[in-house]
Backbone bond lengths (Angstrom), bond angles and torsions (degrees), N, CA, C in turn:
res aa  C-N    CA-C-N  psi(-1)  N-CA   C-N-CA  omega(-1)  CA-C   N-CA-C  phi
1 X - - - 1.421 - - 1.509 112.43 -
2 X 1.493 115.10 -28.82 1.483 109.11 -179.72 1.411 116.91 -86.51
3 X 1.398 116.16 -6.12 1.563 118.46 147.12 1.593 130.20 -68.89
4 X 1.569 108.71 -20.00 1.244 117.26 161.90 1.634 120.71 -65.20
5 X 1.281 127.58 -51.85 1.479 150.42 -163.70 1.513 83.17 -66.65
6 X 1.043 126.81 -81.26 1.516 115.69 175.25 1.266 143.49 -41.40
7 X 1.320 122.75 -31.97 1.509 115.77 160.80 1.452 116.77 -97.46
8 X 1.442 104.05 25.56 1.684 123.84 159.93 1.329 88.84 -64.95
9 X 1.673 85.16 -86.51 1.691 113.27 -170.91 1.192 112.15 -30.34
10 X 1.401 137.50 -57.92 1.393 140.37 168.25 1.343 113.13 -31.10
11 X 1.456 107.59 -51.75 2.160 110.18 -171.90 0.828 91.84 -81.04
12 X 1.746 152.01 -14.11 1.775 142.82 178.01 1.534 96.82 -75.48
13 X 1.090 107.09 -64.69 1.688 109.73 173.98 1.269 117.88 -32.36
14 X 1.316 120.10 -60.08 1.713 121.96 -161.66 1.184 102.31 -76.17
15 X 1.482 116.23 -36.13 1.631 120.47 167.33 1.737 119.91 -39.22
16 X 1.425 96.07 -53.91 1.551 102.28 -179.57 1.563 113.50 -77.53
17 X 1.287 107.70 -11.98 1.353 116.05 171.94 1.682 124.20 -68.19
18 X 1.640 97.00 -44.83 1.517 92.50 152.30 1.207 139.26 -80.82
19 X 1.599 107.58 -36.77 1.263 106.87 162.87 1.932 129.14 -46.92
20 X 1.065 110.21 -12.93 1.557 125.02 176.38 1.485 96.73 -83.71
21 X 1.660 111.48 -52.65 1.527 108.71 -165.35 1.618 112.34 -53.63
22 X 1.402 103.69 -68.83 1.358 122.45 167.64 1.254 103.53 -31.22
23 X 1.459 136.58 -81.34 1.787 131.47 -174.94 1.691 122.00 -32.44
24 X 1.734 102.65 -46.53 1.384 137.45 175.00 1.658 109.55 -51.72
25 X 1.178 111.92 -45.62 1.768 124.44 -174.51 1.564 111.89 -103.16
26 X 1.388 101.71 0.15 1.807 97.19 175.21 1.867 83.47 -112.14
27 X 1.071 131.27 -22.71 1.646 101.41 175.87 1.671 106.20 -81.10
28 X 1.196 113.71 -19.18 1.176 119.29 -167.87 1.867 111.75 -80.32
29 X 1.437 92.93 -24.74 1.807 102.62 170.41 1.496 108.00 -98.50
30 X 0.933 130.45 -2.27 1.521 136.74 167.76 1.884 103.72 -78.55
31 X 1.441 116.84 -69.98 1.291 123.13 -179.95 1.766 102.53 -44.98
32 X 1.430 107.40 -38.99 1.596 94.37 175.00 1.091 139.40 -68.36
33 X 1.643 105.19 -39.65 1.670 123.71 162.39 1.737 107.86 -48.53
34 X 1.172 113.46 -54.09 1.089 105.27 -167.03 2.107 112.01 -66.40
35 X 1.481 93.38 -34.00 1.747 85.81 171.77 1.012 121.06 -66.55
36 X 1.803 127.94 -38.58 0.774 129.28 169.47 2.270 130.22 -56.02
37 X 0.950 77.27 -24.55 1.618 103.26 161.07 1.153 118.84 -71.21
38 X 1.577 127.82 -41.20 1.214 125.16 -165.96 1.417 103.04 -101.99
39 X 1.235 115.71 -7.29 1.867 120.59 173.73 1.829 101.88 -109.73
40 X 1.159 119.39 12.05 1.696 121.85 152.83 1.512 101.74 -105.50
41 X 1.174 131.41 -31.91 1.425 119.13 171.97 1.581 122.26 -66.03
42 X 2.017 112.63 -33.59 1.373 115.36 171.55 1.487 110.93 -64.79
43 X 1.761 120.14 -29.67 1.239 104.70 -152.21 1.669 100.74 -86.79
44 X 1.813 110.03 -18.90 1.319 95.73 179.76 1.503 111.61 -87.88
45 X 1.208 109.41 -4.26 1.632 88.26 177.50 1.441 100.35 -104.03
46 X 1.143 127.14 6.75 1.784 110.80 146.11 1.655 105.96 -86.75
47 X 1.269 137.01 -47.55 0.863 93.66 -166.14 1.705 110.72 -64.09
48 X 1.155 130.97 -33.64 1.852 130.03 -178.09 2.102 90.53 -29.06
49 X 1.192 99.97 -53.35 1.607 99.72 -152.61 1.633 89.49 -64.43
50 X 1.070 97.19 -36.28 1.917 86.30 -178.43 1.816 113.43 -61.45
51 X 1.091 95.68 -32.81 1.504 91.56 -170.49 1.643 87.69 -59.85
52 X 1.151 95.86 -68.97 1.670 105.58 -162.26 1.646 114.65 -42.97
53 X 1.249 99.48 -35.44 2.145 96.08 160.51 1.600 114.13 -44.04
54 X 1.829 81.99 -66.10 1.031 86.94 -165.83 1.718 133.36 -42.30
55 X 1.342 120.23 -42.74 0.959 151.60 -155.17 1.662 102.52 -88.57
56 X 1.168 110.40 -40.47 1.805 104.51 178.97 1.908 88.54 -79.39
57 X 0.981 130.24 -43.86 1.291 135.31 -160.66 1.935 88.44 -35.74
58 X 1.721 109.03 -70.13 1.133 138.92 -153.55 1.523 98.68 -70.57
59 X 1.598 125.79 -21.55 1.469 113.26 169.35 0.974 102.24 -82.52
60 X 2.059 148.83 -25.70 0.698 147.32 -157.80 1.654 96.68 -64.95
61 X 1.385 101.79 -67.50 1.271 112.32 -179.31 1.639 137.10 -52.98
62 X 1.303 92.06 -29.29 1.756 114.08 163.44 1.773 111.88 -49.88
63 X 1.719 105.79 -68.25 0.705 130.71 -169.63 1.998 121.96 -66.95
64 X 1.372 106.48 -22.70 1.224 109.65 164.81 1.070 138.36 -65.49
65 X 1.810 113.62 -12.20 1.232 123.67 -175.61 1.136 130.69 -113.48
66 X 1.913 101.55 20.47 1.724 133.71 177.30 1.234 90.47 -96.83
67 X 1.899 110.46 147.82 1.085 103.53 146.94 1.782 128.87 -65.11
68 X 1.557 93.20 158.20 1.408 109.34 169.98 1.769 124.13 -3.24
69 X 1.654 97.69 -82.62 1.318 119.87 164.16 1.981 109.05 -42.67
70 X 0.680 122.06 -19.73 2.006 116.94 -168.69 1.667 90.92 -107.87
71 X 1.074 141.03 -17.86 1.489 140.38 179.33 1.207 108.76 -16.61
72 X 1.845 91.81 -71.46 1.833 102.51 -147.53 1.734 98.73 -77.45
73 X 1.178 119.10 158.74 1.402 128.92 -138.73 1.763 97.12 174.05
74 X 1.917 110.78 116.90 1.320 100.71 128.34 1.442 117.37 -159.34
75 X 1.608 116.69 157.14 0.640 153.58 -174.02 1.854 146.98 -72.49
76 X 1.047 174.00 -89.27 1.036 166.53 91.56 1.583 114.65 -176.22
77 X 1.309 127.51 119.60 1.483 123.93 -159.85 2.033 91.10 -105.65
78 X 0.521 136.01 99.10 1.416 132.80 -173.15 1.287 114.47 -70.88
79 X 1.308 122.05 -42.55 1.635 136.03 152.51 1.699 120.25 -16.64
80 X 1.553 103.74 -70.33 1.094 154.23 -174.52 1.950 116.85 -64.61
81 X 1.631 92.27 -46.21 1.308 105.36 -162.79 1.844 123.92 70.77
82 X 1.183 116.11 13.02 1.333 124.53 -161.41 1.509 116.35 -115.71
83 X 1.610 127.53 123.46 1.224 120.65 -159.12 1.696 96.95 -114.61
84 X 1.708 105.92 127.15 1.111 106.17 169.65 1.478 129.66 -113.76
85 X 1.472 115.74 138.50 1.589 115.08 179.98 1.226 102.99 -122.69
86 X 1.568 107.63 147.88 1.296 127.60 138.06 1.385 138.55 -105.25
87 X 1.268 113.29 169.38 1.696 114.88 -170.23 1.153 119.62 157.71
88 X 1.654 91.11 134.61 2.084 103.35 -157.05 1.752 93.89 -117.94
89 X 1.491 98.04 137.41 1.302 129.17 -174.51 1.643 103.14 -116.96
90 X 1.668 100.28 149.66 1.624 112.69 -155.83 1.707 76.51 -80.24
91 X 2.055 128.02 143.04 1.138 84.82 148.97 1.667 98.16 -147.52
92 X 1.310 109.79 156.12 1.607 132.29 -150.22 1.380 90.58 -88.90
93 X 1.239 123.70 167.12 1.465 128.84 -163.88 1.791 97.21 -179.75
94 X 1.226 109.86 118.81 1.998 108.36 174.96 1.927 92.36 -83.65
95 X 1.677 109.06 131.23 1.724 110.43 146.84 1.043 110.54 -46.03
96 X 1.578 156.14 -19.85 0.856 134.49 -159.63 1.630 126.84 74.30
97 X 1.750 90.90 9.08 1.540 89.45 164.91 2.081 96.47 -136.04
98 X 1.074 105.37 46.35 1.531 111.68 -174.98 1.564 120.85 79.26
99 X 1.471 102.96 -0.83 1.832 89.09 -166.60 1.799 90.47 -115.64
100 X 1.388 115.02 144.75 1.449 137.61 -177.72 1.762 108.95 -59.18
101 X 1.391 120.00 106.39 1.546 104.69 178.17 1.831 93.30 -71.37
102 X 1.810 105.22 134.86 1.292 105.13 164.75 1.300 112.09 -119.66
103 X 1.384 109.85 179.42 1.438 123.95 -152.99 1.527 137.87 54.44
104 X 1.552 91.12 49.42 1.340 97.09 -165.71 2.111 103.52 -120.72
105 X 0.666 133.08 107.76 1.591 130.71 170.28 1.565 125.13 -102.09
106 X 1.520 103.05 148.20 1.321 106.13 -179.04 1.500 109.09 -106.27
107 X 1.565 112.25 125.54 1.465 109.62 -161.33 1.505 85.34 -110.83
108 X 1.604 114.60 131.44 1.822 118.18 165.33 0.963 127.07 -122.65
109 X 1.674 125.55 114.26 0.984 103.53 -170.78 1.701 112.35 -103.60
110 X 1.315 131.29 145.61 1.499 124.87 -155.75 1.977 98.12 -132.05
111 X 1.396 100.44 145.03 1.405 113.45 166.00 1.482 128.71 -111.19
112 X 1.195 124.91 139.31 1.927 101.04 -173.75 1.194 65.82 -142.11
113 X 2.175 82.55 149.56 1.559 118.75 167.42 1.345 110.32 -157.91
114 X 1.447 90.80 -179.03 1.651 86.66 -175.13 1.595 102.94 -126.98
115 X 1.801 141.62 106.15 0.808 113.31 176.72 1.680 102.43 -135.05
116 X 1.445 126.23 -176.90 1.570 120.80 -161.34 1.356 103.13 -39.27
117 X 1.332 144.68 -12.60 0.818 120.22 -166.95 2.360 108.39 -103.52
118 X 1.587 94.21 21.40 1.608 103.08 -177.92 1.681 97.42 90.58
119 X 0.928 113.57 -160.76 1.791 138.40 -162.51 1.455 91.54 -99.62
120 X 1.368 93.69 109.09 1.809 123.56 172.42 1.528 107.56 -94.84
121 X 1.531 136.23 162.56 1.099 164.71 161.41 1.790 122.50 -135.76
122 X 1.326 111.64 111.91 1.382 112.43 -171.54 1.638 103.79 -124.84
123 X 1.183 108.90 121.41 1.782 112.97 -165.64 1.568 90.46 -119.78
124 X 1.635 97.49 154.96 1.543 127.89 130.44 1.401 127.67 -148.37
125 X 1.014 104.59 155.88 1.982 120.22 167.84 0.799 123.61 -118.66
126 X 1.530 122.78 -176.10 1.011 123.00 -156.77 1.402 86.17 176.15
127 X 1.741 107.42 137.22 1.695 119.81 178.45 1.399 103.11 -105.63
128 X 1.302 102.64 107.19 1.548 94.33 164.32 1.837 115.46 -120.72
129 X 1.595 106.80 168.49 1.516 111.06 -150.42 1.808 78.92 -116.29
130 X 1.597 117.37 135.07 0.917 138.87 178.89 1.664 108.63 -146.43
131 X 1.617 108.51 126.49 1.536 106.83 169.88 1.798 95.26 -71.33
132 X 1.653 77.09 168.07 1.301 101.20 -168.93 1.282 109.00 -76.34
133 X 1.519 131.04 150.98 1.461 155.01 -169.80 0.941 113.30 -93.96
């Protein structure tokens, strides 16, 4: 009988042995889900920001090759949710020997959104040299 009591004890043991494993590999697939979660949340909100580079980049460039007067511009991406403007400002500049370089404008083009982090604004410009109109 005291060979019995022991290979009780033995199958109680191995029992708790899996039961540890199993407990051991579900916290251990939980901590992963969740990283893995938190590196699908970085990659989509870079890529969002990429679009959104991308995309003012390409009005920038659109838009440089209107005259002056056709600049200002906006837009609404409905997809996206994201409203884009443009708009060129006169802008003054000294040579550096007292006299005003003219014909020079600052064209910007800007994106607004709204994401967890509240109502965003993401700009660029760009100086471009235009004779006068």
């Amino acid at each position: 009988m005291g060979g019995m009591k022991k290979s009780e004890n033995n199958a109680a043991y191995a029992l708790l042995d899996v039961v540890l494993a199993v407990a051991l590999f579900a916290l251990a697939a939980t901590g992963l889900i969740s990283v893995m979660q938190g590196i699908n949340e970085t990659s989509s909100n870079f890529a969002f920001d990429r679009v959104v580079q991308d995309r003012l980049l390409s009005l920038l460039t659109e838009t440089k090759r209107l005259d002056i007067g056709a600049m200002t511009s906006q837009a609404v991406d409905p997809d996206l949710n994201i409203t884009f403007r443009t708009y060129v400002e006169s802008y003054e500049i000294d040579n550096g020997e007292g006299a005003a370089l003219t014909d020079l404008y600052l064209l910007t083009a800007e994106a607004q959104f709204v994401d967890e982090g509240g109502e965003q604004t993401e700009r660029v410009m760009l100086l471009i040299h235009r004779e006068e109109q």
